[in-house]
BAKOLNU-642732 format. One record per residue (C-alpha): residue in one letter; x, y, z. Coordinates in pm, whole numbers, padded with zeros to 5 digits, always signed. Each point is the difference from the previous one (the first is absolute). Layout:
BAKOLNU-642732
aXYZ/...
end
This chain:
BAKOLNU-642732
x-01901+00202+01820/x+00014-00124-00361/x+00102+00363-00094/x+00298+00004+00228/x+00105-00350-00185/x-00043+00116-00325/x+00253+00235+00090/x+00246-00190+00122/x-00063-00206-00375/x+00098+00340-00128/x+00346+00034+00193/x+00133-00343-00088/x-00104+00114-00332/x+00252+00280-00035/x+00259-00253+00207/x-00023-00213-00327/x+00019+00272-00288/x+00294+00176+00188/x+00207-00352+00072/x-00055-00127-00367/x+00089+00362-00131/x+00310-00032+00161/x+00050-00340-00075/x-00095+00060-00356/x+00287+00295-00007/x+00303-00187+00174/x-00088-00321-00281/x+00047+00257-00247/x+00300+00119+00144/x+00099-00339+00012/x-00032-00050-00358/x+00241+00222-00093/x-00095+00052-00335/x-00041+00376+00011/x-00195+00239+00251/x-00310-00024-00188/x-00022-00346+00107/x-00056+00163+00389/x-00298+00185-00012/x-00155-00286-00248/x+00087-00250+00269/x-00213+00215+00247/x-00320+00050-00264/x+00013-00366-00026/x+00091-00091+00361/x-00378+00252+00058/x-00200-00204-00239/x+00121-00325+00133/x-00082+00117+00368/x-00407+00139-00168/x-00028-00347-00149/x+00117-00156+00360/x-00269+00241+00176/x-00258-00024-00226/x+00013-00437-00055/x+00194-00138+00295/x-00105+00242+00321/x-00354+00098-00129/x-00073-00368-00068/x+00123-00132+00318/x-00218+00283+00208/x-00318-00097-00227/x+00049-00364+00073/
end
């Protein structure tokens, strides 16, 4: 049973990195400084959605 869960953890995971790539992308867009601002928004949009999963959701399961 805690298996199955842990999978499910994993699932949401992917949910996260894909919605703050794409976030990430369209506020680079948004800046309109350039196109390389697009896929910078997106490596940043990543690392802010590992720092979410690693602090926020990990924490809140261990707790």
């Amino acid at each position: 049973m805690s298996h199955h869960h842990h999978t499910e953890e994993k699932n949401y995971d992917s949910y996260f990195y894909i919605i703050a790539l794409l976030t990430g992308m369209f506020v680079g867009f948004v800046i309109d400084r350039g196109l390389i601002y697009i896929p910078i928004g997106g490596v940043l949009g990543l690392l802010t959605a590992a720092l979410f999963i690693k602090f926020l959701v990990r924490g809140r399961h261990d707790a």
